[in-house]
N, C-alpha and C positions, 0 to 999 in steps of 0.2 A: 851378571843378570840372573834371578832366580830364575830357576826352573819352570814352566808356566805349569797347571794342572789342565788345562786342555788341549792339552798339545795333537796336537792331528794324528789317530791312526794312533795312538804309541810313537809316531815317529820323531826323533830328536833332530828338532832342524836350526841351522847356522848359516848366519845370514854374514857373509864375506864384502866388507867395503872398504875396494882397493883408491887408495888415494895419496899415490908417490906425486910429489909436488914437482912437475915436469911441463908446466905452461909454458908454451911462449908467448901467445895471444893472451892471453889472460894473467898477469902474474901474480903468484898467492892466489890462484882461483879456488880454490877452498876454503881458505879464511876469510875472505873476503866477506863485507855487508852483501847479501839479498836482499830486500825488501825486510832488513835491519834483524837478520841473523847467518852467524857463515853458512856459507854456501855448502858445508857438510854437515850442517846440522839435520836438513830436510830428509835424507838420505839416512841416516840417523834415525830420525823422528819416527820416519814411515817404517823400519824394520822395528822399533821397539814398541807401537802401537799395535802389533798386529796381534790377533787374540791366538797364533801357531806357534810362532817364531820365538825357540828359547834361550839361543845366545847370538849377541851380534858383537863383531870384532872388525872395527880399522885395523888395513894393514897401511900401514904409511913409514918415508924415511923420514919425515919432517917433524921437527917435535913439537912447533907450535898448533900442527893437527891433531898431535899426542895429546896434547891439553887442552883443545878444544873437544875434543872426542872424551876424554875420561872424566871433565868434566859434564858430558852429557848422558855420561853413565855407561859408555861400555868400552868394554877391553878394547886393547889394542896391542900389535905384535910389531914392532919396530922393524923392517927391512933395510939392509946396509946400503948405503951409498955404493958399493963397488955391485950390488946384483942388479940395482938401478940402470947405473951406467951401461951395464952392459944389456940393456934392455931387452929384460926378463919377462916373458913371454906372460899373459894374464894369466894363461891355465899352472902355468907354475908358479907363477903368483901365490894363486888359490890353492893350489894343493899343498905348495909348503906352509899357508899360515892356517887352511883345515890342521894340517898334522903336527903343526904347534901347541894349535889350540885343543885339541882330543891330548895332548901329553897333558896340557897343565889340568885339562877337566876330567883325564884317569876314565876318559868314555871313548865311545867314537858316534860321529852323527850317522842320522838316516837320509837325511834330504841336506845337499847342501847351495847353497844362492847366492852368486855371487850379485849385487845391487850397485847399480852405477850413480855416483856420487851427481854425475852432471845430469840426472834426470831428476830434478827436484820437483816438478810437479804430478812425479808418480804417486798416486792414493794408495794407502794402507788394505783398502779393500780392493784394488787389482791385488796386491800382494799377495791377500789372502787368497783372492779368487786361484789364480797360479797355485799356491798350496794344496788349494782343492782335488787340481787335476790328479792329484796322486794318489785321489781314494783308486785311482786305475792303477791296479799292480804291475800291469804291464810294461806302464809308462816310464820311462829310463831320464826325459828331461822335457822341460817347456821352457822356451824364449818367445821375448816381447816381439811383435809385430805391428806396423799401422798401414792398413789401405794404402797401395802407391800403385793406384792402375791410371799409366799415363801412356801416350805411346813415346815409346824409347828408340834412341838411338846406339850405334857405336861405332868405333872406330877400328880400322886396318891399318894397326905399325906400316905394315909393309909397303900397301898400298898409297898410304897418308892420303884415305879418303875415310867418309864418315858411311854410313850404310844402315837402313832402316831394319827395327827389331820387329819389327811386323811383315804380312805377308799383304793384307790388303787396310789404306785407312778406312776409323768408322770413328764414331763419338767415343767418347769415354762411356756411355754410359753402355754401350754394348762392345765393351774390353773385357776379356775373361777376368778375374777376379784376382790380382795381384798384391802382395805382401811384401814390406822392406822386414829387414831384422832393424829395432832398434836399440841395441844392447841395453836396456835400462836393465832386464832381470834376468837373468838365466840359471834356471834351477836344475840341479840332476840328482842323483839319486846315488848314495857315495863309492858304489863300487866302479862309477862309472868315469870319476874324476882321475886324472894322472897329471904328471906334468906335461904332456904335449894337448891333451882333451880334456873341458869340461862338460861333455855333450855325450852320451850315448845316442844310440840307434834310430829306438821309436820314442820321435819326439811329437809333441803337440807347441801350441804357440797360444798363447794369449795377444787377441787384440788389444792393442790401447787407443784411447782418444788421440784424436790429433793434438789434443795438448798435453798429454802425459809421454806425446812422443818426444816432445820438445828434447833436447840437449842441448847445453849450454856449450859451445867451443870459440865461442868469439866472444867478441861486445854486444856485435848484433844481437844473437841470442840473448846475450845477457839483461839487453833494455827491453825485449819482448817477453820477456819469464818475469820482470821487475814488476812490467805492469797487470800483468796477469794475477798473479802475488794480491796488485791492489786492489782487483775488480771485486767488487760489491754486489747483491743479489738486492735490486730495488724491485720491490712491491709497489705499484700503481694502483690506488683505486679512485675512478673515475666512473662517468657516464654521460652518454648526452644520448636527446631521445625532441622528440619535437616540440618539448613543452621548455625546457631549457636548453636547448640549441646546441650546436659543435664545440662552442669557443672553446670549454674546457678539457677537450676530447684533443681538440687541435691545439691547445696549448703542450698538453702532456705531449701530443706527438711529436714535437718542435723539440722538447726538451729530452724525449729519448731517444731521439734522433742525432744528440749528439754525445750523447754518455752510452760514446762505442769501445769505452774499456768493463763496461759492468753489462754486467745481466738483467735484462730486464723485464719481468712478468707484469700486463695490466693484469687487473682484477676488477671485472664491471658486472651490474646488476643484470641477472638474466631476463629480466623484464623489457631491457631497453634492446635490441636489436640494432640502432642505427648506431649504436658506440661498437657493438661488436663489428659491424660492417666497416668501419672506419680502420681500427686496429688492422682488422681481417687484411682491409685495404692496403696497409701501409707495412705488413710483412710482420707485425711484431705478437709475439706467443701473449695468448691471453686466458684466463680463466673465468668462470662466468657463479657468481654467487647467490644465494636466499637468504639472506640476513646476516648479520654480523659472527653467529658461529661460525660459518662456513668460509668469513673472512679468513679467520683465525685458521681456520683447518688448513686454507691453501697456499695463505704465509707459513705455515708450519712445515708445509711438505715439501714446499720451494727452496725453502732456509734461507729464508729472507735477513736482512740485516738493517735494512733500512726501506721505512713505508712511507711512502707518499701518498698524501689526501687531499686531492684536486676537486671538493665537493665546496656548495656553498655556507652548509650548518651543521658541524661536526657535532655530537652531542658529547657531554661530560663521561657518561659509563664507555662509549666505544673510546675514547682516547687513552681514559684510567686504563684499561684493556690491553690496549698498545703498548703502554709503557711498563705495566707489571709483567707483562710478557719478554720483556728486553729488547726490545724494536728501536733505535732512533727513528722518531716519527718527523717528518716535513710535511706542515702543510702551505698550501696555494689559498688563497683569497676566500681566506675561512671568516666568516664572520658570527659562527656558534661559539657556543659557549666552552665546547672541546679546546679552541686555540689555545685554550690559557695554558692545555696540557699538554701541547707539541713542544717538541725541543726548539722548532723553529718555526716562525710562519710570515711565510713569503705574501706581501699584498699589496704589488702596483699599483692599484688600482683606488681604494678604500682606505681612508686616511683610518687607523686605531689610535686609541689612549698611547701615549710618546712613553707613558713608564712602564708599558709593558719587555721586558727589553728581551723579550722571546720575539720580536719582530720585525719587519725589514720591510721598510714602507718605498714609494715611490717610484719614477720609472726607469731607476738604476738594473728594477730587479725584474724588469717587463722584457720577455721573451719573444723576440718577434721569430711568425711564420719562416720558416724556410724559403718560400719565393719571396719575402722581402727583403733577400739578403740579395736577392740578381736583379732586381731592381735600381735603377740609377736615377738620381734626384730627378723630379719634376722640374721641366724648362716654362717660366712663366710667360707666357705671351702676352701683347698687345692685348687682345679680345678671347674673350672667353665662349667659347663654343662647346662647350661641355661640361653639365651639371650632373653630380651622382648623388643621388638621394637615397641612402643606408641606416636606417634605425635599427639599433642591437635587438635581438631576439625575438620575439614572438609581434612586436610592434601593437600592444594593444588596445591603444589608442589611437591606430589607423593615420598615427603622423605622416606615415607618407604620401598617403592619399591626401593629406591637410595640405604639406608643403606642393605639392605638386601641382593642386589646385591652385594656390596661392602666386607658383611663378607661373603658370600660364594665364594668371589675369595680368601679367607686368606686360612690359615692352619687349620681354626677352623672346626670341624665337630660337631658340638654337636647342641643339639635342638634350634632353633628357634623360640621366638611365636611372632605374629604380631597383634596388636589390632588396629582397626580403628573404625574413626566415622561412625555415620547412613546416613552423606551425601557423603561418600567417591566416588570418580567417578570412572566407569568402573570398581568395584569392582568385576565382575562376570570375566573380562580379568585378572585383578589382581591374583584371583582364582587358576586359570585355566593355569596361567603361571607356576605356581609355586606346582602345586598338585602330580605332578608326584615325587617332592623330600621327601625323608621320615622324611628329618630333619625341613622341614618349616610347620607349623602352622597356618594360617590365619583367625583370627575371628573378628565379626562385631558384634556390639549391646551386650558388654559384663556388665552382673551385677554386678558379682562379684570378679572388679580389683584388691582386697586387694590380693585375692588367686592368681592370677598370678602373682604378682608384690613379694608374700612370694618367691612362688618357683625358682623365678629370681635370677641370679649371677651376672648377670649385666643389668641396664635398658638402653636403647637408649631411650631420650624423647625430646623434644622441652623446651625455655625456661617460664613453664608455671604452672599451681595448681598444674600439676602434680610431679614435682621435690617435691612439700611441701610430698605430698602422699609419693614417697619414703623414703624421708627423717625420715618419721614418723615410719618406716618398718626397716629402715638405710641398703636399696640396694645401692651400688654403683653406681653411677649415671654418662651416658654421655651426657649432654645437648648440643644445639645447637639454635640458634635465629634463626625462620624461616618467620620471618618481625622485621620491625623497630619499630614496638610499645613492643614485645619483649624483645629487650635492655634494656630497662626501668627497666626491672626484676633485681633486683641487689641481689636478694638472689642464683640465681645459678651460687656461685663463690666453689673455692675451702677451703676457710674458713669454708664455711657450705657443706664440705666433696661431693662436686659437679664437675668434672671435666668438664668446658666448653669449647667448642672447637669454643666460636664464631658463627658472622654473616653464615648462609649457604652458602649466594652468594659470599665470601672470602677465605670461606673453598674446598682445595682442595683434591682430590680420596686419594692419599699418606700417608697428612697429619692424613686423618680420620683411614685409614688405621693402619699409626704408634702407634697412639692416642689407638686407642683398643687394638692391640695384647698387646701393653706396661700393660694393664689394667688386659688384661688375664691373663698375664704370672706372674702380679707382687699380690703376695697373701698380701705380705707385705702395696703395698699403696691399695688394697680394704678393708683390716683391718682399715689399717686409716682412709679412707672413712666414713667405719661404724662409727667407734668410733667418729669422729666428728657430725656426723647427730646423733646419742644417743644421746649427750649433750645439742643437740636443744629441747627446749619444746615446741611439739604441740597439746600438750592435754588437754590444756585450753584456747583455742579462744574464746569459749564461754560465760565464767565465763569472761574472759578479755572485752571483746563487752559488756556486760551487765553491768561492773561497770560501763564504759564510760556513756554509755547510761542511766541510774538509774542516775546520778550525773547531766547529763546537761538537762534530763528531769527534775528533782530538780527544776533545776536553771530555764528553762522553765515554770513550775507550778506556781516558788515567782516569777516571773514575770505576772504575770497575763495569762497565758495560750500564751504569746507572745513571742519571744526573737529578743535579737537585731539585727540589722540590719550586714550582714558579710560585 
């Protein structure tokens, strides 16, 4: 390895990666695939990326580490099988393959670092930071440390009892300040290295993350660094605000709710407050934006890899953007003209042109809430004593108010509940019309719809996510299209146990009228009902969106981080 020219200080430093092939747990733990490179390459990687560090040597006795190692560009100094066996102390390790390697490079180093192979998720810039400390001339060595203030036990041979390392218990959070050593790096400074020490005096410590603490000495280890390897930095941009409602605010939350192997940043409009309060809610880091540069700014500083766009009309220049940028883009139930330019786009909901084959239609790929997953199917009874009357979003045609009036001219006497959205209009007249009946119900801002939508005999909804939510519950369901983008919904038919009654503005008092008692009175077709929405599967949108996505980010990746043009 060439000499670097900026090397730290003048100082000439070597970076020592002991890796004598001595597993028991693991065998060939070094050659071995990680997340589909050996397991000494990372180890490797991280000492040849660093802008300090000017020569790095495996010492190993094994030769197919010799050749995975020299093929990754750096030296290495072969150790006998018999100094092995006779298990050769690390510091002499290090100090025989230093004073091998100062023979063949006719130098001698300043700082030398021994790097531990089984810490593969150590960064190149801890490394450097470590380098750093030695602008302190005083400084003799720094080793790795990670936070471990726990209260501790131990134990007496003698006694063969156990006995507290503390004098009185308190929380963790008021334990003095405790550090493990976690061998990943230990740097010294070369007068200080022998064969019994590679440590002088005055040392300092570099903290690391608890994931760069990580060391691999088992399986266990090995499946928890595998996935970590895979985790992804997802960009969210989303909003909801009282004009267009939660749904997509509480879709993204359902979905990064369970992609607990990646990182996940929302990124919502600073205008809307009720998406930030929801995130805020729900525990997940969010950034708050002013137009589309600023998108860009905080996909850039996040290191984003993959964006998601849970909005309703993505425009052509913000997607172009995305994709000249190198982002794999996912969007949700995009109906702009942007879709054409996502890698992929997700829409349960809204049937698209079938030759677009950037997209993934139907309710294979529909995300149900988190509480509809603790939910247990609806038991249909005899007589129905409970109507839920739920129009999607803003309701601006006061449908609820329509149907309500409507069953309380029937025969039906039994409870009514009415949910609406948070932009519902004149919702305090709404109120107030209606408060004096003992059978109506009217509530706004509700969390949690699974519980009313159980206790339901029959739902009144619009054609929208919400039929999927019943459907998953399997309420009988009376849908109705209350616009023309609506229609498009081709799941709230009566194959998927939905009785639809149609456009509103064709639907007449009568008909809605006949259409319900028939529903009431008939125990036989809300049986059926049920029994057809059971046979639908919506319990894995998720696992379904994910293979999609995993397979044409693939395809994305062998393409050079690029994909073809749609």
């Amino acid at each position: 390895m060439d000499i670097k020219i900026n090397m730290f200080n003048n100082n000439k430093i070597l970076v020592v990666i002991p890796a004598n092939e001595i597993s028991k747990e693991i065998p060939r733990k070094y050659v071995r695939l990680l997340h589909e490179r050996p397991l000494i390459y990372y180890a490797i990687n991280c000492a040849k990326s660093s802008q300090y560090v000017d020569d790095v040597v495996v010492t190993t006795d094994d030769s197919e580490i010799t050749s995975i190692s020299e093929k990754l560009g750096v030296s290495v100094i072969r150790s006998s099988k018999e100094l092995s066996e006779e298990d050769m102390s690390l510091s002499a390790v290090v100090f025989n393959t230093m004073v091998e390697k100062e023979k063949s490079a006719f130098d001698e180093y300043d700082i030398v670092i021994t790097l531990s192979p089984i810490s593969p998720l150590l960064k190149t810039q801890t490394l450097d930071r470590v380098i750093e400390k030695f602008d302190d001339f005083a400084l003799e060595s720094v080793i790795s440390v990670v936070e471990d203030n726990h209260l501790s036990w131990g134990y007496d041979e003698e006694n063969k009892r156990y006995f507290p390392n503390y004098i009185e218990r308190c929380d963790k959070k008021d334990l003095p300040n405790s550090f493990r050593e976690t061998g990943a790096i230990v740097a010294t400074r070369r007068g200080f290295i022998n064969e019994t020490s590679c440590i002088g005096d005055n040392i300092d410590v570099i903290e690391l993350s608890k994931e760069e603490a990580i060391t691999i000495n088992d399986f266990k280890d090995w499946w928890i660094v595998e996935l970590l390897l895979q985790r992804k930095r997802v960009g969210i941009v989303v909003n909801a605000n009282d004009g267009i409602g939660t749904r997509r605010v509480d879709n993204c939350l359902s979905f990064a709710s369970k992609l607990i192997s990646h990182e996940v940043l929302f990124i919502l409009d600073e205008k809307y407050e009720l998406g930030q309060n929801l995130v805020k809610k729900y525990g997940f880091n969010f950034k708050i934006y002013d137009g589309h540069e600023s998108i860009y700014n905080i996909l850039e500083e996040f290191g984003a890899q993959i964006v998601i766009n849970d909005v309703s009309n993505t425009t052509m220049e913000y997607m172009a953007d995305l994709r000249e940028k190198g982002y794999f883009v996912v969007n949700f139930d995009d109906l702009g003209v942007g879709s054409n330019f996502a890698h992929v786009v997700f829409d349960s909901l809204y049937e698209h042109d079938l030759s677009d084959t950037n997209v993934y239609n139907g309710q294979k790929f529909h995300i149900l809430k988190d509480e509809f997953y603790l939910q247990p199917h609806k038991i249909i009874t005899q007589d129905v004593n409970n109507i839920l009357i739920m129009i999607d979003g803003n309701d601006p045609k006061h449908l609820s108010e329509t149907f309500l009036e409507l069953i309380l001219s029937t025969t039906y006497d039994k409870k009514i509940n009415i949910i609406v959205g948070r932009g519902y209009e004149n919702i305090e007249q709404f109120i107030s019309k209606f408060e004096s009946n003992p059978l109506v119900q009217i509530y706004q801002n509700v969390s949690n719809i699974s519980d009313f939508m159980f206790k339901a005999d029959i739902l009144i909804t619009s054609a929208s996510k919400i039929v999927y939510d019943a459907c998953a519950l399997g309420i009988p369901t009376i849908s109705i299209y209350q616009n023309d983008l609506e229609e498009s919904h081709v799941f709230a038919n009566s194959a998927n146990g939905i009785l639809n009654l149609g456009d509103v503005d064709s639907l007449t008092k009568e008909n809605f009228i006949n259409e319900f008692l028939a529903l009431v009175n008939n125990h036989d077709l809300r049986l059926e009902m049920h029994n057809k929405m059971k046979a639908i599967d919506l319990q894995h949108g998720y696992e379904n969106i994910c293979s999609v996505v995993k397979e044409e980010y693939r395809n994305f990746m062998m393409n050079g981080g690029v994909h073809e043009n749609i």
